[in-house]
N, C-alpha and C positions, 0 to 999 in steps of 0.2 A: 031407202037403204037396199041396195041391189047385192049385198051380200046374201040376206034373207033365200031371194031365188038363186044364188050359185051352190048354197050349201043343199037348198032343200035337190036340185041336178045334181049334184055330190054326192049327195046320201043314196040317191034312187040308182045313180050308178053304180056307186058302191053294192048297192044290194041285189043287184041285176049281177053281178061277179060272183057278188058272195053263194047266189042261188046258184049258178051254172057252173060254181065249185063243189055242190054239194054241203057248203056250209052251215051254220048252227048258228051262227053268229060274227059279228066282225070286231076285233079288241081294237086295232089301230089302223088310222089311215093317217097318211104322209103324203104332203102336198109340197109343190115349190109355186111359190108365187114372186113374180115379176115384181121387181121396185115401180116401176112404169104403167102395171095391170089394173091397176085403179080399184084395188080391192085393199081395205084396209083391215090386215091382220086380228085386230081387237077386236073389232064388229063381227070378222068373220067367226072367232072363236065364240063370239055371244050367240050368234047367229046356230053352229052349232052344236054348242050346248042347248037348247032348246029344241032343236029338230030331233034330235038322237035321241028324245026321253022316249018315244016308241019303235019299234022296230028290232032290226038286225044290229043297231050303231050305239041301242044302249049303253053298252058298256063299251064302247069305241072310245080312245082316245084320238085327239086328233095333231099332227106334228106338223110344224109350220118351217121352211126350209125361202129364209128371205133370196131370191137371186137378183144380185145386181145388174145394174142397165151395162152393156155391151154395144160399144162399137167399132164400125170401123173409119178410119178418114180415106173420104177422098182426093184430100190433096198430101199428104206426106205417110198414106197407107198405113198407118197407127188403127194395131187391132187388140183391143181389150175394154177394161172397167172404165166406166165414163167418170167424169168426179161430178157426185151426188146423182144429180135425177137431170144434168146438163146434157145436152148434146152436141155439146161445142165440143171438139178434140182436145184430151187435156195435153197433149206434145204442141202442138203449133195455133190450137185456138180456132181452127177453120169452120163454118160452121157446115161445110161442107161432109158429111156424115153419114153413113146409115147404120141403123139400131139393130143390132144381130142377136139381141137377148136384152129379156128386162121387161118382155109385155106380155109374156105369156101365165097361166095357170095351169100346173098339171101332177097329175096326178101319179107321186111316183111308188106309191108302196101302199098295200094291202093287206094285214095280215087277220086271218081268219081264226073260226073256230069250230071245227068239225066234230066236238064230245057233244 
């Protein structure tokens, strides 16, 4: 389960922010993960709630922001949401394609706590 080490790189980032903020603490972190990224939301939330029982991420909630798979076609130039986790172009079907979002993780919002 390769969430385990995303979250525990997560947390340690997080907390490497949180120190060069001057921070106390960090209440929420807000992630957007890829339809595509190969991390599955539920395991990551299990994943962690158990890592955050020490640290800075104690009291961290964590916000899961799903982003869908994006592309574009290269034969009838169709650019947007792919339908589900396809990479065929949903206008013409081509499988002629590249993925412009949908595989990434990252990390969009920090909020701390400096009392």
């Amino acid at each position: 389960m390769h969430e385990f080490s995303i979250v525990q790189a997560l947390v340690e980032t997080c907390e490497q922010h949180a120190v060069a903020a001057g921070a106390n603490a960090i209440t929420r972190i807000k992630i957007a993960i890829g339809a595509l990224s190969g991390v599955e939301p539920a395991l990551l939330a299990t994943a962690f709630d158990t890592f955050k029982l020490e640290g800075m991420c104690r009291l961290a909630t964590l916000e899961m922001e799903i982003e869908p798979l994006t592309l574009q076609c290269n034969e009838c130039h169709y650019q947007g949401e792919a339908a589900g986790h396809s990479v065929l172009c949903p206008h013409c079907h081509s499988p002629f394609t590249t993925v412009t979002g949908g595989e990434e993780m990252l990390l969009l919002q920090l909020e701390l706590d400096s009392n």
